[in-house]
C-alpha positions as CSV (number, residue, x, y, z in Angstrom):
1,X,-21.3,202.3,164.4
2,X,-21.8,199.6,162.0
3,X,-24.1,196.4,162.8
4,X,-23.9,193.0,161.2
5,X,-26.8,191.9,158.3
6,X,-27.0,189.2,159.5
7,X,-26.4,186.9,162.4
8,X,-23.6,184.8,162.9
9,X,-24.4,180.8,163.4
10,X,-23.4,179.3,166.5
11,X,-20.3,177.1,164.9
12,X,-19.0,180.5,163.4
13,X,-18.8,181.6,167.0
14,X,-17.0,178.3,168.3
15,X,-14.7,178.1,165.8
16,X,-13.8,181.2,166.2
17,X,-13.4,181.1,170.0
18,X,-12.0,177.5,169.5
19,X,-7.8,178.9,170.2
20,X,-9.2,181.0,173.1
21,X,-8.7,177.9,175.8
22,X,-6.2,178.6,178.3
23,X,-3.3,175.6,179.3
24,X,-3.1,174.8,182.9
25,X,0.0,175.5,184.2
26,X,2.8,173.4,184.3
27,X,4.7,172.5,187.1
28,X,9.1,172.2,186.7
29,X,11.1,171.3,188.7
30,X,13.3,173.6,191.5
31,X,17.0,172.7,190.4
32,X,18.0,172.8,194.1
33,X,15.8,170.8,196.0
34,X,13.9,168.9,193.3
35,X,10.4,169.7,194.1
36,X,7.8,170.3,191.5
37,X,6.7,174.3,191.8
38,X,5.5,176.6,189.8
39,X,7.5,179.1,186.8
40,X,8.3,181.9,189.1
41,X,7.2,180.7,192.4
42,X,9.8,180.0,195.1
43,X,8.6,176.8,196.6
44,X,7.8,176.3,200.7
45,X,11.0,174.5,201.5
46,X,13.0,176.2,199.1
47,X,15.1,179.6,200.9
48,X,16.6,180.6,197.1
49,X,15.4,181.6,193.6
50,X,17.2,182.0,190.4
51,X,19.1,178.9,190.6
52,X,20.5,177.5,187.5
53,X,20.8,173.5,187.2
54,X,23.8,172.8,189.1
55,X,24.9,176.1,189.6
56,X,25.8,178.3,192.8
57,X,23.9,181.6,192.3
58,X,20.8,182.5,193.1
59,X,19.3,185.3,195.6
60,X,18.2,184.3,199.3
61,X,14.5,184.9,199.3
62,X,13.7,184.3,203.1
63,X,15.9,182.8,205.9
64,X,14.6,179.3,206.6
65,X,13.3,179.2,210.7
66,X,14.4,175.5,212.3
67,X,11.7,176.4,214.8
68,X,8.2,174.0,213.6
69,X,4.9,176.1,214.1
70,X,2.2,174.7,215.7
């Protein structure tokens, strides 16, 4: 397997590396109750996903329980 001559400089390296930063992630906004989530995520108080901005559809994810946990 081939080897380098000679070595690469420590700006070569950073440069290259320099596009290699991951975003954080950025939160949106549900459509149905207006809280700031996740992409993909369903949100706590949220019961649906797939919900388009003032549309109807969407799958139930979990029933919603009236009961508070303590």
């Amino acid at each position: 397997m081939p080897n380098p001559k000679r070595r690469h400089s420590k700006a070569r390296k950073n440069k290259r590396r320099s596009h290699l930063a991951l975003d954080p992630p950025q939160p949106h906004r549900c459509p149905r109750s207006g809280v700031l989530t996740l992409s993909h995520r369903v949100s706590e108080d949220a019961t649906h996903y797939g919900f388009e901005k003032g549309g109807s559809k969407g799958r139930v994810v979990f029933e919603k329980d009236d009961e508070v946990e303590a």
